[in-house]
C-alpha positions in Angstrom: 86.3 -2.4 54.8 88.8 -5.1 54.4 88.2 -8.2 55.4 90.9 -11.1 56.5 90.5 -14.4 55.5 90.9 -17.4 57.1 90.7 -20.9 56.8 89.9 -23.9 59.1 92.2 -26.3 57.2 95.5 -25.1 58.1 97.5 -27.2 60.2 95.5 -29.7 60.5 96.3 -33.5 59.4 94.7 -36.7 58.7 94.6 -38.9 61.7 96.2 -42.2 61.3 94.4 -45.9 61.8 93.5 -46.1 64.9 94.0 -50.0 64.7 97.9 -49.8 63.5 98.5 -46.4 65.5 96.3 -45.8 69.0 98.8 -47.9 71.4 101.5 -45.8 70.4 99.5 -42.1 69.9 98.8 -43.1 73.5 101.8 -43.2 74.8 103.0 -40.2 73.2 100.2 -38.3 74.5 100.7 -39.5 77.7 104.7 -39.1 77.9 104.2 -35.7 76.0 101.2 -34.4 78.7 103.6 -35.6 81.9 107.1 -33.4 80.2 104.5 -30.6 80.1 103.3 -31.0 83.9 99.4 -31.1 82.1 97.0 -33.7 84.1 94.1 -35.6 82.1 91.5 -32.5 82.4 94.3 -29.9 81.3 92.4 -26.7 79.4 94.0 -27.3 76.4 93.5 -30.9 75.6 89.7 -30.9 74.5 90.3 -28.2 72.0 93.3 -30.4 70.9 91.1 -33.4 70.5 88.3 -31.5 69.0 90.7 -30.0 66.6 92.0 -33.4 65.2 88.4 -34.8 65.6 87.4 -32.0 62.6 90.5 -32.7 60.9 89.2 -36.2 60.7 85.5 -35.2 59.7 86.9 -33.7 56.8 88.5 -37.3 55.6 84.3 -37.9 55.6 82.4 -37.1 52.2 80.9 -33.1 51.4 77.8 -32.5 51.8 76.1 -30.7 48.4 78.7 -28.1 48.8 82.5 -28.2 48.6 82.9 -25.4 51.0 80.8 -22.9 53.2 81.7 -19.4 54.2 81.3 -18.2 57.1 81.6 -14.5 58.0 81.8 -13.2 61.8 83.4 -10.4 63.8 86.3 -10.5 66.2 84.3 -9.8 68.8 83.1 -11.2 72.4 79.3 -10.5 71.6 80.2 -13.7 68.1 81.1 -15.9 71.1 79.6 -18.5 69.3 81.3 -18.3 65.6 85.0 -17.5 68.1 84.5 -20.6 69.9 82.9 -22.8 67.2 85.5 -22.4 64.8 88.2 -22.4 67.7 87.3 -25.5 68.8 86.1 -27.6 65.8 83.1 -28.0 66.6 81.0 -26.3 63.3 84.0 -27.9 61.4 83.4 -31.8 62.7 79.7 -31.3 61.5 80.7 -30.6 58.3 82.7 -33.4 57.6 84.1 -33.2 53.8 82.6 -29.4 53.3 85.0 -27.1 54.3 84.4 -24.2 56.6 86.1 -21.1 55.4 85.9 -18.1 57.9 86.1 -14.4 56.8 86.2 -11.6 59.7 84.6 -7.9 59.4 84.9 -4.6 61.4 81.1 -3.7 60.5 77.7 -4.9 59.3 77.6 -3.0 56.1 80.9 -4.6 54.6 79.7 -7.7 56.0 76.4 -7.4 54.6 78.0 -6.5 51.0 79.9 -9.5 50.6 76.8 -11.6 51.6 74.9 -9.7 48.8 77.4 -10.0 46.7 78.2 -13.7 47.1 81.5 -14.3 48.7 79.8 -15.0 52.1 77.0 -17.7 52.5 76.2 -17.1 56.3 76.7 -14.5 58.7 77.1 -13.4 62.1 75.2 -10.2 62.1 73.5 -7.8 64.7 69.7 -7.1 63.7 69.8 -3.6 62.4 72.2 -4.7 59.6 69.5 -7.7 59.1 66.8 -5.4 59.0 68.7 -2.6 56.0 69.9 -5.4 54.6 66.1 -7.6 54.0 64.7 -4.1 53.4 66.7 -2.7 50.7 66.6 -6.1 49.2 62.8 -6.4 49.5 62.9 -9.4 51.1 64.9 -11.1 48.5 68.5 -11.8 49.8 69.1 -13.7 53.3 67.2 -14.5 56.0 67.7 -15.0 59.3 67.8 -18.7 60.2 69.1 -18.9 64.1 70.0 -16.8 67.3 74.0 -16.6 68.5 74.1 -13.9 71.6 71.6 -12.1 73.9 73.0 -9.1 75.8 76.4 -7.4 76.7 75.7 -3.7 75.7 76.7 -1.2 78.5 76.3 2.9 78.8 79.7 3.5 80.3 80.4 7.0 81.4 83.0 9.4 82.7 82.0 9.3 86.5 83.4 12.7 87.3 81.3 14.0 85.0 78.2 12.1 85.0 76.7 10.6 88.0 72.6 9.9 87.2 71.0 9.0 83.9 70.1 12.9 84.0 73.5 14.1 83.7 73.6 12.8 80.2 71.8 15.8 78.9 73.8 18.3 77.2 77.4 15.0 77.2 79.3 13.9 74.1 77.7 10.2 74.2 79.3 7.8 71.4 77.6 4.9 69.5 79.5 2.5 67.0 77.9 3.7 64.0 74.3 5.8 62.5 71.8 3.5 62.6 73.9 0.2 63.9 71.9 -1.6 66.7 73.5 0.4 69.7 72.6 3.7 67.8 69.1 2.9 67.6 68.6 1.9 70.4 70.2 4.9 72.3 68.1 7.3 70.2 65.4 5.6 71.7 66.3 5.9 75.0 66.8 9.8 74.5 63.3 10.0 73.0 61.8 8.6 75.8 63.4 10.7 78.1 61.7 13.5 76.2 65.1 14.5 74.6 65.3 16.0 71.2 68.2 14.3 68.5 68.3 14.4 64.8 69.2 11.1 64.1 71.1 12.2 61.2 73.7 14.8 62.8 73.5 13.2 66.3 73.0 16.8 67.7 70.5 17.7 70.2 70.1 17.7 74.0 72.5 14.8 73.8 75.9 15.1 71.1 75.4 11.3 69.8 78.6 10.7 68.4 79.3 8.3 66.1 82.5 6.4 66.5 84.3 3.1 65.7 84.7 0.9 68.8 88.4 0.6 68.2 88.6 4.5 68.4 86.1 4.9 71.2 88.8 3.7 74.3 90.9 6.5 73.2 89.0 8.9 72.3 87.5 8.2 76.0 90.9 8.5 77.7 91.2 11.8 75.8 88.0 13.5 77.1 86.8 13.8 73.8 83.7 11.4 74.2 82.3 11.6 78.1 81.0 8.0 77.5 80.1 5.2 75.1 76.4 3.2 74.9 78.6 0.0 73.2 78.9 -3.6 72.9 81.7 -6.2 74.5 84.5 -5.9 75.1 84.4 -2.2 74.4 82.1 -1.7 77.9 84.7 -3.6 79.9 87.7 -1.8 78.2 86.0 1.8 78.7 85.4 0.2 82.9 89.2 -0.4 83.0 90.4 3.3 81.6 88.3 4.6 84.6 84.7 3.9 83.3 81.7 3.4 85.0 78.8 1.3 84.0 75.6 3.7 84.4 73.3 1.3 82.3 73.1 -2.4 81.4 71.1 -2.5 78.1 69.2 -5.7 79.6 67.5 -3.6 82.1 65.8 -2.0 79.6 64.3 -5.8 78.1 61.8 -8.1 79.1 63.2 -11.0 80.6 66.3 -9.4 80.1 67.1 -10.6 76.9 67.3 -9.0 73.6 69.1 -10.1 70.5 72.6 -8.4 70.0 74.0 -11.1 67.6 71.9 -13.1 64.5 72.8 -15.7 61.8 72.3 -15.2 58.5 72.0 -17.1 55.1 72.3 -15.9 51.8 69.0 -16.9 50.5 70.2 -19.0 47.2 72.8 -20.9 49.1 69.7 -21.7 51.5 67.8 -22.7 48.3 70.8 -24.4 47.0 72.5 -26.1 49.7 70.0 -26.9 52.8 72.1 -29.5 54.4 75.4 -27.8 54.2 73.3 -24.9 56.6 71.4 -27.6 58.5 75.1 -28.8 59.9 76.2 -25.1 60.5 73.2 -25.2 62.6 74.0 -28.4 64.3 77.4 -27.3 64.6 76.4 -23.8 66.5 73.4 -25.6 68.6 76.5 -27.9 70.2 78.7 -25.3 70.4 76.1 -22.8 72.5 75.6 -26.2 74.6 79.1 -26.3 75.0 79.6 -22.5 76.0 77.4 -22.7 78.7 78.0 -25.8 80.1 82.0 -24.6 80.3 81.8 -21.0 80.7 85.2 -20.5 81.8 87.2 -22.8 79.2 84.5 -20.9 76.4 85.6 -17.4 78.1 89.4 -18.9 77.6 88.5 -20.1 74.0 87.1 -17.0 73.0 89.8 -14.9 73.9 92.8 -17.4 72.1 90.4 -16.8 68.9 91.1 -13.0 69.4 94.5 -13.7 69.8 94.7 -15.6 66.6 92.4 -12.9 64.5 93.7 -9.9 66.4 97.2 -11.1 66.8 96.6 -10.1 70.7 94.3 -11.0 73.3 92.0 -9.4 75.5 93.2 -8.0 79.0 92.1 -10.6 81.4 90.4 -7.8 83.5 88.6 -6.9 80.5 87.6 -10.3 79.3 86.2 -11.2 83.2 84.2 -7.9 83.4 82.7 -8.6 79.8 82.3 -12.3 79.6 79.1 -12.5 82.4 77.1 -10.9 80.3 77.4 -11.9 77.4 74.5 -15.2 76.6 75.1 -18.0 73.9 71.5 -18.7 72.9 70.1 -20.7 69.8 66.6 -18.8 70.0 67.0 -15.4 67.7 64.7 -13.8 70.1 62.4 -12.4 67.3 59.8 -10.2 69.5 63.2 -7.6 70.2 64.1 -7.3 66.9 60.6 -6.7 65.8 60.9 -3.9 68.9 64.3 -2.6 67.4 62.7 -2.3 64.5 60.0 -0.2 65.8 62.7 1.7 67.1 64.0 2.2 64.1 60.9 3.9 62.8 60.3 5.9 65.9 63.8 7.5 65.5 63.2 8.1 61.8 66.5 6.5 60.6 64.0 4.0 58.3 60.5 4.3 57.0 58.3 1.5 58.5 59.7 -2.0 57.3 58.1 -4.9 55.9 60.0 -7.8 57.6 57.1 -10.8 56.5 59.7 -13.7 56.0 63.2 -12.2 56.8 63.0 -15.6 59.8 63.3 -19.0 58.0 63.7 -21.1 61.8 62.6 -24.5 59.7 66.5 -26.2 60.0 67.1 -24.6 63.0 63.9 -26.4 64.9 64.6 -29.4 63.4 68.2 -29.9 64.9 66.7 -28.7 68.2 63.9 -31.6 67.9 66.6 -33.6 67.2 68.3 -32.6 70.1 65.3 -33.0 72.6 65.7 -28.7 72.5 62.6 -26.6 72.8 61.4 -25.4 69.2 62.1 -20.8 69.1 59.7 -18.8 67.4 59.8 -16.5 64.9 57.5 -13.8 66.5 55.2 -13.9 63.4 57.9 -12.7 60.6 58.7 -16.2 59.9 59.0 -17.6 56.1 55.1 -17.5 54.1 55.9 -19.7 50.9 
């Protein structure tokens, strides 16, 4: 699938001397913010400032590495790569290395150019992670750091479906065979004591598969009668008539579950350790940020989709999604060694070896350095 590029250098320009220049920037801002009715705290003017403060960064030396790129998706549940980049704040941590961004519609594609070495790092749900380290045989990325927890919804038709029983014998779609939604709907069927092939997606429930962009109208058509599907998709089903019959979080311990990784290319790991360590730092701060400002993040979020979408979310959808939807720096390693038994149990993947597909060694040390709690990697961490 086609990816579109972009870059984090564009528009951006070198900050003058402070010394010969800061009297008079001043004034300008000031005079500029009063024409525009903005007071000092106005929404805008921290990403403006964090914007020109990774424009100066990059005046700073590289790191190993000229560049890093960074692939994500335009999508609510890579809250942390939308707001990172929209705000500077991976950028500023990589001073002279440049941060070039790359979006994707789906894992696989994502997963190819990582394999194939126009991607160094990723923002990746953990079924792709798991195929991906599989098929490899542990040999091409690992995962070095949690991004989001949550925001998965079963959203149904409510005049046809009222109780959790009434999804027997529905049209029930999943973004894609095998994707993390799919599995774990197939798991929730067999534990109902449902039957499914996990191939066709026929059974006692019709699992369809369908691309979230589709899924909205093939809802309003009455050709799906609901979706088990990630933000925003949930909150945009809810505001064609939906109704949310299961949070996915119920279903967790703690109510947490990994929906979102990140991902390195193993050799640029190898090759290029600090350029990844200030990805890291640059994520860590960012998560810090998110939840410390959760409406300015929801606002920053969405002006990212505008800029990779060329249109932003309906606020009503936005609102309904953004709540649960968690930033976190901890991959959450015990639910994607669950998914993956979920995997297996649905026989869409014979059992899988994942010994060393976590390599959490930067990502503790920027949280030691932040006075953060060390995560864990559940037992599947790095052996040599």
């Amino acid at each position: 699938m086609k990816s579109i590029e972009t870059s984090t250098r564009s528009g951006q320009a070198r900050i003058p001397s402070r010394r010969l220049f800061a009297p008079l920037s001043l004034c300008l801002l000031v005079a500029v913010l009063a024409s525009c009715g903005y007071g000092s705290e106005a929404a805008g003017s921290r990403g403006d400032r964090v914007g020109k403060d990774a424009a100066a960064s990059r005046d700073r030396a590289a790191l190993s590495a000229p560049e890093v790129r960074i692939g994500y998706f335009p999508n609510l549940t890579h809250a942390t790569a939308l707001v990172g980049v929209q705000e500077g704040l991976i950028q500023k941590e990589l001073g002279g290395t440049e941060a070039k961004t790359q979006t994707f519609n789906a894992g696989p594609s994502e997963i190819e150019a990582l394999n194939g070495g126009s991607l160094d790092i990723g923002f990746i749900g953990p079924s792709p992670s798991i195929n991906a380290y599989v098929k490899s045989k542990g040999r091409n990325l690992r995962i070095i750091s949690g991004s989001t927890s949550g925001g998965v919804k079963l959203v149904v038709n409510p005049a046809k479906i009222k109780t959790l029983d009434d999804l027997k014998g529905k049209k029930i779609a999943t973004p894609q065979k095998g994707n993390t939604q799919d599995v774990a709907f197939l798991n929730w069927i067999s534990e109902k004591g449902w039957k499914v092939d996990p191939e066709s997606g026929k059974g006692d429930v019709s699992v369809v598969r369908t691309d979230n962009k589709v899924t909205p109208d093939a809802f309003k058509q009455g050709s799906i009668d609901g979706a088990w599907v990630p933000e925003p998709t949930a909150s945009k089903l809810v505001a064609d008539g939906g109704a949310v019959l299961l949070d996915e979080t119920a279903l967790w311990p703690d109510k947490k579950f990994v929906i979102t990784n990140i991902v390195v290319s193993q050799k640029f790991l190898t090759e290029h350790p600090d350029v990844v360590e200030s990805v890291l730092t640059g994520t860590v701060k960012t998560n810090e940020w998110i939840n410390a400002n959760r409406d300015r993040a929801k606002e920053s979020a969405n002006k990212a989709l505008k800029n990779l979408n060329g249109k932003a979310l309906d606020p009503r959808v936005v609102d309904s999604a953004w709540p649960s939807i968690a930033s976190t720096d901890d991959p959450l390693a015990a639910t994607l060694k669950t998914q993956s038994e979920w995997a297996v149990k649905t026989k869409l993947i014979d059992e899988p070896d994942l010994d060393g597909i976590y390599d959490l060694t930067l990502l503790n040390k920027v949280l030691k350095a932040a006075g953060k709690p060390e995560v864990s990697n559940a037992g599947l961490g790095r052996t040599s």
